[in-house]
N, C-alpha and C positions, 0 to 999 in steps of 0.2 A: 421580696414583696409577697403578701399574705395572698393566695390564691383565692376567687370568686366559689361561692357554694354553689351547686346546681341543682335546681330542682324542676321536676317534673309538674304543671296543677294543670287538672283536669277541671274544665268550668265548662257555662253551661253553652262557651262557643265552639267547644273543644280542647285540646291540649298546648298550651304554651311551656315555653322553655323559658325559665327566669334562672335570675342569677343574683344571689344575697352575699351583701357582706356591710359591716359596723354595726353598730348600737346606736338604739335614738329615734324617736317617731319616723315613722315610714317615709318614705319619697321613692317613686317612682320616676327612672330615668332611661330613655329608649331615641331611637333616630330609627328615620322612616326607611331606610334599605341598607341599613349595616348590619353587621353578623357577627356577636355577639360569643365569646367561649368561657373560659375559666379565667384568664385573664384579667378579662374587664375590659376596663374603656377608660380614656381618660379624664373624660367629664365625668363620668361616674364617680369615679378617686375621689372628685374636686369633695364630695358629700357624706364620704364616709367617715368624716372623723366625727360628725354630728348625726347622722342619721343611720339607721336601717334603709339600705340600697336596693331598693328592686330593680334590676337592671335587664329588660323585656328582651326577647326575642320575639318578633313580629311575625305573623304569618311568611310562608314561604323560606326563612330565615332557620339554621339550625333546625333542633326534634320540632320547632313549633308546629302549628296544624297546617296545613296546605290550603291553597287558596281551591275551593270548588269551580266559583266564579269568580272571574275578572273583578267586576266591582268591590269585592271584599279584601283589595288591595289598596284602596282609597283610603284619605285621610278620615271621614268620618268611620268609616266600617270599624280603622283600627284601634278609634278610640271606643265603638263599643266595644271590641274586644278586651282594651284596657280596664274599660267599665266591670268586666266579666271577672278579672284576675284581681281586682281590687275585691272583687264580693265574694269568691272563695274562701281572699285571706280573710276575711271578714274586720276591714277596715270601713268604718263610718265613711273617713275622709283621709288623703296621705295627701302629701307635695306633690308638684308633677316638675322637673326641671328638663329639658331638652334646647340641645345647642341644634343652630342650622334646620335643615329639614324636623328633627326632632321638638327646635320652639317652635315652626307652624304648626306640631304635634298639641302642641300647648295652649296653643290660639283656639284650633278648634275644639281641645278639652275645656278650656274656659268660656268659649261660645255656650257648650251645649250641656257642661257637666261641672258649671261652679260650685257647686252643691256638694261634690264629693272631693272640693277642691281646699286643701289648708291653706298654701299659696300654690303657685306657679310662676317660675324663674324661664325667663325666656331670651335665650341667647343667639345674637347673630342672627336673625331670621327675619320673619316678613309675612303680612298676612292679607299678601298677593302677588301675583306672577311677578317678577323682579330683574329681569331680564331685558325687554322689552325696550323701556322707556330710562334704561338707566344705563347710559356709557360708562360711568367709572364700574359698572359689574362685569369681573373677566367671563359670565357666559353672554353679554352681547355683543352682537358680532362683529363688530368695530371698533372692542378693545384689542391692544394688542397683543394679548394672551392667546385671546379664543378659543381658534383651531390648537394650539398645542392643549387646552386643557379639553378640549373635545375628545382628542386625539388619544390625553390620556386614560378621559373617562372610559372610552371604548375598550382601551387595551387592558385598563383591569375588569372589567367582565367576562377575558377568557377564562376558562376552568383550566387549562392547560398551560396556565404560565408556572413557572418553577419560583422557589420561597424567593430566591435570592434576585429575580427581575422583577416580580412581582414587589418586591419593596424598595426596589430603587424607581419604579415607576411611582408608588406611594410616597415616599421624601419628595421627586420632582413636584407632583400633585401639590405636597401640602407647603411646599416654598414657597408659591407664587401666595399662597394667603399666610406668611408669616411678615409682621413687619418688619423683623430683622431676619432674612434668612438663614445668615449663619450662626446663627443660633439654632437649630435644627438637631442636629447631634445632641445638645446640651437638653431643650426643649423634649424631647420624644427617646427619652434613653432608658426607659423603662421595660420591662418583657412584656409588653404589652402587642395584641395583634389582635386583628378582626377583619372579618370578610365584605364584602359588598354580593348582595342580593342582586343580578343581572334584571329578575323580573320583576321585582320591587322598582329599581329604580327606572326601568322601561316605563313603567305604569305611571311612574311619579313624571317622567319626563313630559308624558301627555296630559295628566290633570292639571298640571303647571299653568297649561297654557290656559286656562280657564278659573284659574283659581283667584278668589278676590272675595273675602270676608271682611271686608274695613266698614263696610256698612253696619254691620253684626258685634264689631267691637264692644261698644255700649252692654251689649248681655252681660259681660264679663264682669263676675262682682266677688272671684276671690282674687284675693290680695298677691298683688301681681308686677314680677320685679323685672323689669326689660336691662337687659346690657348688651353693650354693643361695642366692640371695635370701631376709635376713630376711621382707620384705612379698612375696612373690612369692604376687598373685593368680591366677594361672593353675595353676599344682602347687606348693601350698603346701608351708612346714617339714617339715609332719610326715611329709611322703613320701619328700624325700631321708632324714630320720632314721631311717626303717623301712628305705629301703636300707642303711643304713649299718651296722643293728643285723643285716641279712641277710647282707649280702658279707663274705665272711672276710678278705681284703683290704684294705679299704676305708677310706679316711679322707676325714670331711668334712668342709667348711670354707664358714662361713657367713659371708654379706657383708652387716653389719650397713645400711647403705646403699645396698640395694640392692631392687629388687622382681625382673621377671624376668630383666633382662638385666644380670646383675652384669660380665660381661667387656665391656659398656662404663661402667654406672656406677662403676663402681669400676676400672677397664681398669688402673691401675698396682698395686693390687696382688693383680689378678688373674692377672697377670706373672710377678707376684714368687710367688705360689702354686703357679702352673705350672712356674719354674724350680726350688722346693726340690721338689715331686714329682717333678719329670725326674732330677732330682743323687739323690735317696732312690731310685729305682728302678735309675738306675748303679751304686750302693754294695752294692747288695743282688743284682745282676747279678753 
């Protein structure tokens, strides 16, 4: 597998760490406390046989710039960060796609920064706390997951675990949101690896509990494609459906086979979805 480029850009919020790879109008693709190397990611992959991949490293993440303040770990700060890396490359306007934590990345680029938006693919996610009010999600506390994926979240935040515990905690992690799990091996067999951000995802843990843009949905006027896993335990159904009924824009498309990560369980004809949104957004251009 063709290794990610890395580049250093210096903008005017500071230095981020990006990561390029394919040919083909831009898009920009990040998650709000993963950590990011040469490898890549595997939503990213899902983009590169049509697009030029920026693939961000976030504050506190990798060379990127350190956070001064607290608040400049929040979801809006990082989109003007992203605002920032888009204007050095000197892109008008690129795609923005982000799975999980990375589509509310999306949500709030499309609230506040349609303008420099082609589309925006938004996967798995929710654009408000989701936790809460929602038993089939294994973070409330009366699935019965819970405590084990609490458990896990915690244990991969040490810096001191070794390659080989630290990724069998990572398979356990990502079983509980496959909808077949054993498919696992098959699903994730690629050299692919990435870190998680301790104080990224500290920070997100807290803004969670206050976070609620559904009223704001309506700003959102680029063109803008929601999917979602039938079973997805982590940002159930009914959150992309509440985007969907929010965005003026918006069409969703539900992968009946699928929990969180439909652009691998399903990866051909999440392809094939991604090609008729790309051709409907040419037509209408």
């Amino acid at each position: 597998m063709t290794m990610w480029e890395k580049r250093l850009l210096n903008t005017a919020r500071g230095v981020f760490e990006v990561f390029t790879k394919g040919e083909g109008p831009p898009i920009c693709v990040t998650h709000h406390y993963s950590e990011f190397n040469e490898t890549g990611d595997y939503f990213a992959e899902a983009f590169t046989g049509s697009h030029k991949v920026f693939l961000v490293n976030l504050r506190e993440t990798g060379q990127s710039e350190k956070a001064k303040e607290a608040y400049q770990l929040s979801m809006l700060e990082t989109i003007f960060d992203l605002e920032a890396i888009r204007e050095v490359l000197g892109f008008v306007k690129w795609g923005f796609a982000g799975h999980s934590t990375g589509g509310m990345l999306g949500v709030i680029y499309g609230i506040y920064f349609s303008r420099s938006l082609e589309f925006n693919v938004i996967v798995g996610a929710a654009a408000r706390e989701y936790t809460t009010f929602s038993k089939e999600s294994i973070y409330h506390s009366e699935h019965r997951d819970y405590q084990r994926m609490q458990d896990l979240n915690e244990m991969l935040k040490r810096p001191d675990l070794s390659v080989e515990k630290r990724n069998e905690l990572k398979a356990e992690r990502i079983k509980f949101s496959l909808f077949a799990p054993e498919r696992y091996e098959e699903i994730f067999s690629r050299n692919i690896s990435k870190g998680m951000s301790a104080i990224r995802m500290n920070f997100f843990s807290r803004e969670l509990q206050i976070f609620d843009v559904t009223r704001k949905l309506a700003f959102i006027s680029a063109p803008t494609l929601i999917i979602c896993g039938r079973y997805d335990v982590q940002c159930p159904l009914m959150y992309s459906e509440e985007m969907h009924e929010g965005i003026p824009a918006s069409k969703l498309v539900v992968f009946e086979n699928s929990n969180h990560y439909p652009f691998l369980e399903e990866a051909e004809r999440f392809a094939e979805v991604m090609d008729v949104f790309l051709k409907e957004i040419d037509l209408q251009g």
